[in-house]
N, C-alpha and C positions, 0 to 999 in steps of 0.2 A: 622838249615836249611839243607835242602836236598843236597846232592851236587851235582844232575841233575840241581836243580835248581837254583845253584851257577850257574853250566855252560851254563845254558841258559842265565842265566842276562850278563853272558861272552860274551855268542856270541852277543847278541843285542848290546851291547857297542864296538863288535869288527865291526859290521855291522854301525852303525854309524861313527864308524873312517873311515869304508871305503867310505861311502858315501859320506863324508866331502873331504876325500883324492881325489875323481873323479870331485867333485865340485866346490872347491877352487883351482886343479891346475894351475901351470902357464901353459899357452902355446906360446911354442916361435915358431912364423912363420917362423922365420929364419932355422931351422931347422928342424922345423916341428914335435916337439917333446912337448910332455905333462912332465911338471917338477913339484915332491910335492913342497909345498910354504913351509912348517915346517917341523918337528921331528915329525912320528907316530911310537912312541915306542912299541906299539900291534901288528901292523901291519910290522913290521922291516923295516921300511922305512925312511931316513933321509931327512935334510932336502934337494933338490936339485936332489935326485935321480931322473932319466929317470923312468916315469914308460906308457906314448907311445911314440913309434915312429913309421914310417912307413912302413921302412924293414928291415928283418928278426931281430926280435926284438919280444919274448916273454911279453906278460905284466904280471905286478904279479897274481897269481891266488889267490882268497880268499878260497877254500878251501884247496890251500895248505899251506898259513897259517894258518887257524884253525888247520890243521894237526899235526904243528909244536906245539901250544899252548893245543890238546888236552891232559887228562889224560887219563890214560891207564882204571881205570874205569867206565869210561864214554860213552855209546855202542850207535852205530848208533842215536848219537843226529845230526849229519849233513850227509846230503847226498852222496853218492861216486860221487866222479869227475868223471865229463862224457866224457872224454876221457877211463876211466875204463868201466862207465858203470853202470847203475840204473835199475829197472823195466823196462822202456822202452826195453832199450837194449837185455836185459831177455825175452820178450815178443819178440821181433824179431827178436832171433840167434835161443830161443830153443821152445817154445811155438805153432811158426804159422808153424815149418820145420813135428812137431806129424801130425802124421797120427789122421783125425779127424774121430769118428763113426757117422755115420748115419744111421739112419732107411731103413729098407728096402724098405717101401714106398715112403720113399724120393729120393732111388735110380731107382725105378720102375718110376717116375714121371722123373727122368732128363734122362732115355732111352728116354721115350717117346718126350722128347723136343728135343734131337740127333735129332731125325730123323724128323722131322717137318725143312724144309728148310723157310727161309726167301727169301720174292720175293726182287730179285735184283734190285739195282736204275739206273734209268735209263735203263729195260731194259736189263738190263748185257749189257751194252756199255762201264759203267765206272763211272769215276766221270767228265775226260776233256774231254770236246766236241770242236771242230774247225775243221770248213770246209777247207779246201784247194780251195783258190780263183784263178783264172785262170785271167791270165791280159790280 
C-alpha cells in the first residue's frame, strides 16, 4: 500500500473520532462547558477534557492535530489552517491588489461611461423629503 493512502484511511478515522468527540459530548449547563464522555487517543483528548466553553477558551483545532500526527513525507494531503491561510487568502492579499490589463477598447468604452452623467432621484433634492408644518 501506498503511504498517501495509508494517510488518507488516517485521516478519515481521525475525522470520525472527531465527529463522535463533537457528538457525544457531555454538556454541563452548569458551567456552560462541552466535556469528552471517553479517552480519544488520536485526537489527544482524555476523558473529561474541556473542549467548549464560553470565554476566552480556545477549542481544539483538528488541523492542528492532524499536524501533530502528520509524517514528514506526506505533502499537502490536508489543507493550511485558516488562520495561515489557503487560496482563498492568496486570491485576496496578492491576486485582486495586480494591476489588471485591459484592452484599449475596453478602456475607450469606460471614458465614454465617465462622462455620461446619471439623471439624479428625485430631482437632485435627495433621498429625505419633509415639509416643515407650520402650527
Amino acid at each position: 500500500m501506498d503511504t498517501s493512502e495509508e494517510w488518507r484511511n488516517f485521516v478519515e478515522d481521525l475525522k470520525k473520532q472527531w465527529r463522535i468527540l463533537w457528538r457525544d459530548r457531555i454538556d454541563d449547563k452548569l458551567r456552560a462547558e462541552g466535556i469528552a464522555n471517553r479517552d480519544y487517543s488520536l485526537l489527544f483528548m482524555d476523558r473529561g477534557t474541556v473542549i467548549i466553553a464560553t470565554r476566552d477558551y480556545k477549542p481544539p483545532d483538528f488541523v492542528e492535530i492532524l499536524e501533530r500526527h502528520k509524517p514528514a513525507d506526506v505533502q499537502n494531503v490536508a489543507p493550511p489552517n485558516p488562520a495561515i491561510g489557503g487560496w482563498g487568502k492568496f486570491v485576496r492579499t496578492v491576486l485582486s491588489k495586480q494591476k489588471r490589463f485591459i484592452r484599449r477598447r475596453r478602456l475607450a468604452q469606460l471614458e465614454l461611461d465617465r462622462e455620461k452623467k446619471q439623471q439624479l432621484k428625485k430631482g437632485g433634492r435627495g433621498w429625505l423629503h419633509f415639509r416643515m408644518h407650520q402650527m
